[in-house]
N, C-alpha and C positions, 0 to 999 in steps of 0.2 A: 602078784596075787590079785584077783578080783577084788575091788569092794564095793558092796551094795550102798550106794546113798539114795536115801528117798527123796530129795528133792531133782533128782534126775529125771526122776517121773514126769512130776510137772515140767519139767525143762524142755521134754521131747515127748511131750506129749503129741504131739501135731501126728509126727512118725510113728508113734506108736499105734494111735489110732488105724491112722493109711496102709500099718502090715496087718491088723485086727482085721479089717473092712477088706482084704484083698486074698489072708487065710480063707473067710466065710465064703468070699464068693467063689472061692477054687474049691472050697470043700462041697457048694451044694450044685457047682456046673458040670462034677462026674455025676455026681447022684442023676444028673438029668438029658446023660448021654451023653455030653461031650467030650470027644477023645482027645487025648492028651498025651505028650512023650513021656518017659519016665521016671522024671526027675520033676516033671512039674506033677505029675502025678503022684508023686511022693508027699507031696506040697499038701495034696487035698487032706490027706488024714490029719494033718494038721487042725482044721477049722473049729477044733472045739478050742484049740487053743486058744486062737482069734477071739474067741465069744468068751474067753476069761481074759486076755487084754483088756478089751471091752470093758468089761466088768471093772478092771483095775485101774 
């Protein structure tokens, strides 16, 4: 079973940021035409996620 510890957070934070910063940028480079296969394109709807990483 999963367990949530909050100091993981800070532990992997470096990573966490680098998948936040690369959600955002796949989520605003359809928005601005760029075509993409399907799986990365899955990826884009992602980006609000990223911007609540972010946040966290």
């Amino acid at each position: 079973m999963f367990q949530f510890i909050i100091n993981d957070i800070s532990k992997y934070r470096t990573q966490l940021m680098g998948i936040a910063t690369l959600l955002v940028i796949f989520g605003h480079s359809v928005g601005n035409g760029v075509v993409m296969s399907g799986w990365l394109e899955s990826l884009c709807g992602l980006a609000s996620v990223g911007v609540e990483f972010s946040f966290l």
